[in-house]
Short mmCIF file of the C-alpha atoms (twelve columns), coordinates in Angstrom:
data_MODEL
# 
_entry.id   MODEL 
# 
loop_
_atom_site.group_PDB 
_atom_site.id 
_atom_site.type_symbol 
_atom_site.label_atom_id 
_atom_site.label_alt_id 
_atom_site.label_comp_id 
_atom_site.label_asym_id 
_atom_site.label_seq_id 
_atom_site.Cartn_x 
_atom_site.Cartn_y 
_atom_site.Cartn_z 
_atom_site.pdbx_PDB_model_num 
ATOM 1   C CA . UNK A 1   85.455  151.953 56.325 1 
ATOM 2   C CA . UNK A 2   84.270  148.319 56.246 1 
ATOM 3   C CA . UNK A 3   88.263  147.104 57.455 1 
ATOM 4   C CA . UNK A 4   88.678  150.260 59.625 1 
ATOM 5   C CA . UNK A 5   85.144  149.211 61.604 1 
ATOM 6   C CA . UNK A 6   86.670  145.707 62.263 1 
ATOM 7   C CA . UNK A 7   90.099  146.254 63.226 1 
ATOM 8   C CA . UNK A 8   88.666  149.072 65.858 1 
ATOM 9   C CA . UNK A 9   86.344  146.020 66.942 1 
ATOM 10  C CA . UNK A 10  89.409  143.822 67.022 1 
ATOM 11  C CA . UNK A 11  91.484  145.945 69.121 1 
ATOM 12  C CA . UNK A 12  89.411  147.831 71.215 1 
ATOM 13  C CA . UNK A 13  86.796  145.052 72.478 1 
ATOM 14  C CA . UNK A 14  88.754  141.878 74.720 1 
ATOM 15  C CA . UNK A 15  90.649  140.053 74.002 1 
ATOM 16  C CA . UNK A 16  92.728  142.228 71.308 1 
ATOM 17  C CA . UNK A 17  92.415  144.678 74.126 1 
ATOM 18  C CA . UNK A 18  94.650  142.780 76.559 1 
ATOM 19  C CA . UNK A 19  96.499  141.828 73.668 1 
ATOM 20  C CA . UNK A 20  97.400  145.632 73.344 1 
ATOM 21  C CA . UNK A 21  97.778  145.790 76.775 1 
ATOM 22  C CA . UNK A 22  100.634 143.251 77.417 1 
ATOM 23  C CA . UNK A 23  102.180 144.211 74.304 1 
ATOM 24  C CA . UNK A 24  102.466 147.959 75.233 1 
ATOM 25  C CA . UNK A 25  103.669 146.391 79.006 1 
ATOM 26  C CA . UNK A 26  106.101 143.864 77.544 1 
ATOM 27  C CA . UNK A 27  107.792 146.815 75.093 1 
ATOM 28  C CA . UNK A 28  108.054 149.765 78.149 1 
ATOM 29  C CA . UNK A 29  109.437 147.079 80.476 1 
ATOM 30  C CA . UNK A 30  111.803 146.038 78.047 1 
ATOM 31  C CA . UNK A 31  112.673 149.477 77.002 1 
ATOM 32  C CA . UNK A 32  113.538 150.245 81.182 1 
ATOM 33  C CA . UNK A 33  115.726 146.761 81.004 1 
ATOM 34  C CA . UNK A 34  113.229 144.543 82.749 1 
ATOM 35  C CA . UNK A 35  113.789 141.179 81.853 1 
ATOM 36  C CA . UNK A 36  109.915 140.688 82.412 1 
ATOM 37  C CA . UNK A 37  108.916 142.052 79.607 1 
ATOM 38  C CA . UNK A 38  109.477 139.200 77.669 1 
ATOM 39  C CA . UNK A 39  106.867 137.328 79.765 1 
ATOM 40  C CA . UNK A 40  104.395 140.093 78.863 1 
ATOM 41  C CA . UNK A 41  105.161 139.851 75.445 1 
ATOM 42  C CA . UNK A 42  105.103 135.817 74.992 1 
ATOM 43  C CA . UNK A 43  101.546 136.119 77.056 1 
ATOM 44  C CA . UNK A 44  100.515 138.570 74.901 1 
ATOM 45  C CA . UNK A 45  101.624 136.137 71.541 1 
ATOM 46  C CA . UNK A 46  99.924  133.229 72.834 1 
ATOM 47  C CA . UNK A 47  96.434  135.369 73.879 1 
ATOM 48  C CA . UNK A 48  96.512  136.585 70.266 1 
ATOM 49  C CA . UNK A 49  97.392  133.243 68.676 1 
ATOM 50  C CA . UNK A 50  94.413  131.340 70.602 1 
ATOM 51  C CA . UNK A 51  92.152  134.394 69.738 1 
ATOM 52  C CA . UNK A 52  92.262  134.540 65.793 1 
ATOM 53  C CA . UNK A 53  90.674  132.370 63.574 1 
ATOM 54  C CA . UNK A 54  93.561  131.123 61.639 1 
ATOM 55  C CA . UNK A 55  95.207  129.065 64.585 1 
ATOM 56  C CA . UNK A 56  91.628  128.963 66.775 1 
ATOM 57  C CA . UNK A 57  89.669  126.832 64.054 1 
ATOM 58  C CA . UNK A 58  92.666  124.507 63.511 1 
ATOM 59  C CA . UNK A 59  93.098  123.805 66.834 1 
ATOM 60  C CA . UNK A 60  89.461  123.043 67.388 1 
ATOM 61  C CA . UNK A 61  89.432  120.778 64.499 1 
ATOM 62  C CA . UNK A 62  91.652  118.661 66.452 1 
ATOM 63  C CA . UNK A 63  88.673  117.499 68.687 1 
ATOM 64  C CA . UNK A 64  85.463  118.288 66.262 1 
ATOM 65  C CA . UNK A 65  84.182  114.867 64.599 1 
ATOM 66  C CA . UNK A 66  82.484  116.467 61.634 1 
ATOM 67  C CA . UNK A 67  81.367  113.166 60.014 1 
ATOM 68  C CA . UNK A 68  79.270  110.299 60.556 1 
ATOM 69  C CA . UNK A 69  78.028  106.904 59.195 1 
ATOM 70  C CA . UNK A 70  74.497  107.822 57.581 1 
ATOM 71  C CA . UNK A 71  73.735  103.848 57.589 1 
ATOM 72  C CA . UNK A 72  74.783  103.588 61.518 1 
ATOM 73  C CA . UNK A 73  72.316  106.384 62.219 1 
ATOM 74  C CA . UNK A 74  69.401  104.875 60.169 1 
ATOM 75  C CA . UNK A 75  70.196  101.622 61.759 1 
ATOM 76  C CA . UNK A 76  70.087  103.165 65.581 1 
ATOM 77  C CA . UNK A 77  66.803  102.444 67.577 1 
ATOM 78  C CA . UNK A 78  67.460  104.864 69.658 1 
ATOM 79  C CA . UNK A 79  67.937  108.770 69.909 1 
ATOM 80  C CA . UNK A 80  70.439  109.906 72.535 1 
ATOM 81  C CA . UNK A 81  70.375  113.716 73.072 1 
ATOM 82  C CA . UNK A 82  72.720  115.147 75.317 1 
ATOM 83  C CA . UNK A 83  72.145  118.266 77.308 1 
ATOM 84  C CA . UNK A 84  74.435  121.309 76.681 1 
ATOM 85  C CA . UNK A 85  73.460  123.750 79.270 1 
ATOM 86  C CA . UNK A 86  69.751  126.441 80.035 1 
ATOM 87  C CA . UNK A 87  69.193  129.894 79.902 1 
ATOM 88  C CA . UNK A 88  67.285  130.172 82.997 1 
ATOM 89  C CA . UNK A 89  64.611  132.572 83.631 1 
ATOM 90  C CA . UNK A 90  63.374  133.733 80.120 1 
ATOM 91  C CA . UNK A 91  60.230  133.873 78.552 1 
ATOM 92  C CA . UNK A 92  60.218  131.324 75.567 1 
ATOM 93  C CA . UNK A 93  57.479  130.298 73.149 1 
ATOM 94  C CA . UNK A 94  55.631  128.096 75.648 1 
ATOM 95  C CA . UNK A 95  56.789  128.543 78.911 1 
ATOM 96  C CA . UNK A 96  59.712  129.591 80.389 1 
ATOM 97  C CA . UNK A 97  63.785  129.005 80.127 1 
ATOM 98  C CA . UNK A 98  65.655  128.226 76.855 1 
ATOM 99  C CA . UNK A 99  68.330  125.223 76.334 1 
ATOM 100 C CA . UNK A 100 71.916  127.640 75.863 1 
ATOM 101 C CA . UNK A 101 72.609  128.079 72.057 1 
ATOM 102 C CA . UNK A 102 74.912  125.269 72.241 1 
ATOM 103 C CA . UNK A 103 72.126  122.833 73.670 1 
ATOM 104 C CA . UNK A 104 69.548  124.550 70.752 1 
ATOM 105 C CA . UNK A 105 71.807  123.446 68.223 1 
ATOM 106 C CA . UNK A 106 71.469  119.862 69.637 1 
ATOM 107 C CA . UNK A 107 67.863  119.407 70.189 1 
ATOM 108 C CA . UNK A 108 67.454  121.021 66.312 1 
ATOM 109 C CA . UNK A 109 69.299  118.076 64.970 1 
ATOM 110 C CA . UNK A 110 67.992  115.453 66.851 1 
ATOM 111 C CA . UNK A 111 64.280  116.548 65.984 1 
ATOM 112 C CA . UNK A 112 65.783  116.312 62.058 1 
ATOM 113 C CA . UNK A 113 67.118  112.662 62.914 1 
ATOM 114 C CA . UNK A 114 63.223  112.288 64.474 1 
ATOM 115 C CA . UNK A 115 61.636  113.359 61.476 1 
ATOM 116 C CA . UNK A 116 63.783  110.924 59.130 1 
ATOM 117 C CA . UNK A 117 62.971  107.979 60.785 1 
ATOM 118 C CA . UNK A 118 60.502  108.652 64.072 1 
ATOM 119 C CA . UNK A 119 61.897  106.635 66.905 1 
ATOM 120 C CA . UNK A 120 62.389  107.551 70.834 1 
ATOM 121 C CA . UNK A 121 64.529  109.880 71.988 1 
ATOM 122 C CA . UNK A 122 66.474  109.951 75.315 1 
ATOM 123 C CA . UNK A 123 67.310  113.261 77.207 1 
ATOM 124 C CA . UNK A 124 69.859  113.053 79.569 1 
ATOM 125 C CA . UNK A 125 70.887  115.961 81.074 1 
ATOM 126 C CA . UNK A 126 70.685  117.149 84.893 1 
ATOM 127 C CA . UNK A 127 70.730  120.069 87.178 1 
ATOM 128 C CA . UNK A 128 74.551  121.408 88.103 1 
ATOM 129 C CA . UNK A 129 74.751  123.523 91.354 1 
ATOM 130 C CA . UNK A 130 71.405  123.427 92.263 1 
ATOM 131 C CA . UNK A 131 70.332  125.057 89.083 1 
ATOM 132 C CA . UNK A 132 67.156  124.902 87.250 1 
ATOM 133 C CA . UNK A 133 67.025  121.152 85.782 1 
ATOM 134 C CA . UNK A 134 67.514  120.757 81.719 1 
ATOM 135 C CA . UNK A 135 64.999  118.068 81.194 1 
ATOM 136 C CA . UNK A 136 61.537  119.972 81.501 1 
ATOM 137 C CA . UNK A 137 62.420  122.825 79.010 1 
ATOM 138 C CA . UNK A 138 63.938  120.522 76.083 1 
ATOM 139 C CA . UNK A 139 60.861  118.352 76.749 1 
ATOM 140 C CA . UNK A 140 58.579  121.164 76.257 1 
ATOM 141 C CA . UNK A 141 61.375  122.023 73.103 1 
ATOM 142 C CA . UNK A 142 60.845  118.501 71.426 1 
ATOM 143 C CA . UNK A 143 57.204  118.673 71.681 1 
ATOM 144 C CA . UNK A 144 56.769  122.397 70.280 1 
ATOM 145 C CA . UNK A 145 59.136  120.712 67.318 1 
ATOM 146 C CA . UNK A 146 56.912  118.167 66.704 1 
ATOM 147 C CA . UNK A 147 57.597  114.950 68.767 1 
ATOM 148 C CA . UNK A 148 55.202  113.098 70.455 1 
ATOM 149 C CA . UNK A 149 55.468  112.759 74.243 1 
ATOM 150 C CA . UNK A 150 55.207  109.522 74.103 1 
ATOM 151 C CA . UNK A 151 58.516  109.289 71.791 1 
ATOM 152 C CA . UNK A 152 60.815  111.234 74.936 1 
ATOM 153 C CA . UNK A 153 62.094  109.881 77.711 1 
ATOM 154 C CA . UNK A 154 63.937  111.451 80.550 1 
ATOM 155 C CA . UNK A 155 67.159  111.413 82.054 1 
ATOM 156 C CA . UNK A 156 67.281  114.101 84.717 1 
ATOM 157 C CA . UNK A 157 70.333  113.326 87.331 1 
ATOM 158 C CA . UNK A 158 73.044  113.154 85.360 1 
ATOM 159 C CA . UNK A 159 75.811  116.289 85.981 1 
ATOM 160 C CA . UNK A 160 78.613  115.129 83.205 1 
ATOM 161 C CA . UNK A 161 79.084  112.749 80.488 1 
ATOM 162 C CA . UNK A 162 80.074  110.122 82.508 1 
ATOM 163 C CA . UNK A 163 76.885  110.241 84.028 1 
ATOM 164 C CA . UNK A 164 75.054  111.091 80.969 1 
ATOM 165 C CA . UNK A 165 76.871  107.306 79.935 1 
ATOM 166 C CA . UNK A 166 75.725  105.038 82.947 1 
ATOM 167 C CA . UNK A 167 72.698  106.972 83.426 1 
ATOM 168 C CA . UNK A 168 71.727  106.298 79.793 1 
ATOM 169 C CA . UNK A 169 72.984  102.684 79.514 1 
ATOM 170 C CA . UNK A 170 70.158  101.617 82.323 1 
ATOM 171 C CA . UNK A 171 67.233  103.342 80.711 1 
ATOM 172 C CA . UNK A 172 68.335  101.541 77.701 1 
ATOM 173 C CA . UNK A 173 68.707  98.320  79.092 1 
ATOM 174 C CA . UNK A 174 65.465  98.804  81.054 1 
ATOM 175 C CA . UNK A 175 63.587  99.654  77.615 1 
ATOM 176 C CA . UNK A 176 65.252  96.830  75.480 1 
ATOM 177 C CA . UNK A 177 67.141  99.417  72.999 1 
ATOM 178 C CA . UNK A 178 70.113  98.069  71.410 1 
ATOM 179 C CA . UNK A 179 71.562  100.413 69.597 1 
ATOM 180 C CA . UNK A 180 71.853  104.439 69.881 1 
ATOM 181 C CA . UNK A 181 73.032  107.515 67.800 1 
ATOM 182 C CA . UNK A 182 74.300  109.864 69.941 1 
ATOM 183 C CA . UNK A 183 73.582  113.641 69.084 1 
ATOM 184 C CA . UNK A 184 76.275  116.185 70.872 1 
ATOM 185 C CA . UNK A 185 77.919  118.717 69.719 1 
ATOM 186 C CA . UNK A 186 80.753  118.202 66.790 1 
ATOM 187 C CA . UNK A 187 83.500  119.085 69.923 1 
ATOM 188 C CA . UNK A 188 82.144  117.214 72.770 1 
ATOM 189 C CA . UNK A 189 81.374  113.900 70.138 1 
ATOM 190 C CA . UNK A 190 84.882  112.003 70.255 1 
ATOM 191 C CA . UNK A 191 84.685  112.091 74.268 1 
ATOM 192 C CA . UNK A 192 80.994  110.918 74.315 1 
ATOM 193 C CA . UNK A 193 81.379  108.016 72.367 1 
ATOM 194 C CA . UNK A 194 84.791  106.701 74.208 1 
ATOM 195 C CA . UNK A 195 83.107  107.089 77.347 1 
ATOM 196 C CA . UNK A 196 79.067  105.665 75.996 1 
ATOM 197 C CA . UNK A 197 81.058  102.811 75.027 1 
ATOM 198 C CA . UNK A 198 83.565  102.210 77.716 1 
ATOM 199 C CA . UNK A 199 80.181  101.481 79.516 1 
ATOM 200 C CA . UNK A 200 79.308  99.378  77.154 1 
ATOM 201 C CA . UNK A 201 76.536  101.117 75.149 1 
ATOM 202 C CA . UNK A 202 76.576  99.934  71.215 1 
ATOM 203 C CA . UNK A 203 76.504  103.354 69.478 1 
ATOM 204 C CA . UNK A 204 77.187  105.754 66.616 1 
ATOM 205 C CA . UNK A 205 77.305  109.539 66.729 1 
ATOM 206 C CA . UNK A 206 76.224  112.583 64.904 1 
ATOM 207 C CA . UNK A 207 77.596  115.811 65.068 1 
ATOM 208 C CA . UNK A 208 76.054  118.950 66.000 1 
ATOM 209 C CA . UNK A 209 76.984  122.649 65.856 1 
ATOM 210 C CA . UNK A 210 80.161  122.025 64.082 1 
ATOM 211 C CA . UNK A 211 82.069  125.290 64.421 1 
ATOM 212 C CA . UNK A 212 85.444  124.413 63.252 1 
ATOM 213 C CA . UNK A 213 85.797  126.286 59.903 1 
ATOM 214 C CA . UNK A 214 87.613  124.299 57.215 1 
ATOM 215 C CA . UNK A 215 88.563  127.169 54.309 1 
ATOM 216 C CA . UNK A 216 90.669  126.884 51.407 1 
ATOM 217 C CA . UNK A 217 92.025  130.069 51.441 1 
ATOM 218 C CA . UNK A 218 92.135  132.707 54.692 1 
ATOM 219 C CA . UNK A 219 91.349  136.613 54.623 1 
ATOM 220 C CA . UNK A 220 92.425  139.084 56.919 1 
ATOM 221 C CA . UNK A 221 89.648  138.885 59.139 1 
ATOM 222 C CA . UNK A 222 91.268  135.222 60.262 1 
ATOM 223 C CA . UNK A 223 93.986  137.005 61.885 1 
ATOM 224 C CA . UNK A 224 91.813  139.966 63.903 1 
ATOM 225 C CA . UNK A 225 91.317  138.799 67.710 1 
ATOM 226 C CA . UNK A 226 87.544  137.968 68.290 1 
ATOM 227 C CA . UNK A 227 86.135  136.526 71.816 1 
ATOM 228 C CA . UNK A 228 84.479  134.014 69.331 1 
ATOM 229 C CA . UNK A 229 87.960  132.382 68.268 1 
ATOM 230 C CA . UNK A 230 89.354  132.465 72.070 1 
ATOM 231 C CA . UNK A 231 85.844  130.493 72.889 1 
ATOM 232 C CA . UNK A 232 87.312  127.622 69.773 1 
ATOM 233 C CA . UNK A 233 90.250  127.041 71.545 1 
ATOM 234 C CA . UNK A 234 89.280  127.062 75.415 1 
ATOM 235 C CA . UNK A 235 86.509  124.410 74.011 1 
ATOM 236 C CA . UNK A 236 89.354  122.562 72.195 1 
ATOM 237 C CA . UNK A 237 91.232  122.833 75.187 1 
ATOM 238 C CA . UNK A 238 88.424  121.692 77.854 1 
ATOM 239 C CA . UNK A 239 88.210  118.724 75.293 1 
ATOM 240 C CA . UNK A 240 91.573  117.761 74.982 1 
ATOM 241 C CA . UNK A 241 92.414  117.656 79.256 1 
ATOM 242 C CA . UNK A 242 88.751  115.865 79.227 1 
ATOM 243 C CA . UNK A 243 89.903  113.331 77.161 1 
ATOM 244 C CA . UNK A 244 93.286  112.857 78.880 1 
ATOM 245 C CA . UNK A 245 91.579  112.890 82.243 1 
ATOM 246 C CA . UNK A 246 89.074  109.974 81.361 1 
ATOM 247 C CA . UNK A 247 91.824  107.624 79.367 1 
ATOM 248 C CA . UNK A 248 93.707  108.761 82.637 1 
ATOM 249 C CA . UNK A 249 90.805  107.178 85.216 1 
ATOM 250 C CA . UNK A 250 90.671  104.184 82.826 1 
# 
């Protein structure tokens, strides 16, 4: 019943649905001796391959830094937390609007870094799109965690990570920090750092949210097609032409 329940899941939710789909398309137009149906079909192999777990976690681990240099991060002055996106709107502990489970993960492991060794921390992240701004609600996050206002200090008008880099470089300068560990997620890490220290910004990273599984042995359920796994490789993706695009610029 167990399997049964997930394959149903696998095919009959997206995106083993449009799996199905093309593949049923691809086979009638080929069986009617239209040459097309060979485009359905490849589409509908390379939607399943970037949807399963067995090809989506590999191909995220191409982009996920999943260490770091525990000495580096003691050593840091500095916290640099990144902002990963807001759930606008809903009621939270202590106010309203939550950082996106992505941006959670984040502020979590910077308060651990906090607690280690209590330093500052620097938020930078900005509005996008005129949306509600990022700063106020991890602020209010931090603080219901345990740090002391007086330890955060805001970076509001940034809109990317190249932003997030110059922005962050002044308020260091301006403060007399030397050196930072920069929390982001495990993904988004490798880009953060080339671009923190194309500016010129002496730092080390630690990882958050790392999502790229690393098993020694798969099961079926690695090769059912989850929205989950799709979401690995579009974010390994999104990192990859990020990374291209900056070393492009430079």
């Amino acid at each position: 019943m167990f399997f049964l329940k997930k394959l149903l899941r696998a095919v009959i939710l997206p995106p083993g649905l449009l799996v199905a789909v093309f593949a049923a398309w691809g086979i009638w137009r080929l069986a009617h001796r239209r040459r097309s149906g060979w485009w359905l079909l490849g589409g509908a192999l390379l939607l399943y391959l970037l949807s399963i777990g067995a090809t989506a976690n590999r191909f995220l681990d191409l982009v996920e830094m999943q260490g770091w240099d525990a000495a580096a991060v003691v050593a840091a002055d500095v916290i640099v937390l990144l902002g990963g996106g807001l759930v606008e709107g809903v009621p939270d502990f202590s106010g309203t609007g939550t950082p996106a489970p992505d941006a959670m993960g984040r502020v979590v492991d910077a308060v651990r870094i906090h607690q280690q060794q209590p330093r500052p921390i620097i938020f930078s992240g900005g509005a996008v799109a005129g949306c509600e701004p990022e700063a106020p609600v991890v602020r209010r996050l931090l603080m219901d965690l345990g740090v002391p206002a007086s330890d955060i200090i805001l970076e509001s008008e940034s809109r990317d990570t190249a932003e997030n880099a110059v922005n962050v470089r002044r308020l260091m300068d301006a403060h007399g920090f030397r050196r930072a560990v920069l929390v982001t997620s495990g993904y988004h890490l490798p880009r953060a750092l080339y671009l923190f220290r194309r500016v010129g910004v002496d730092c080390t990273g630690y990882p958050a949210n790392l999502q790229a599984e690393r098993k020694r042995r798969l099961n079926y359920l690695d090769f059912f097609p989850s929205a989950d796994n799709f979401r690995k490789s579009v974010t390994a993706m999104t990192e990859l032409l990020g990374m291209a695009f900056y070393r492009w610029l430079a």
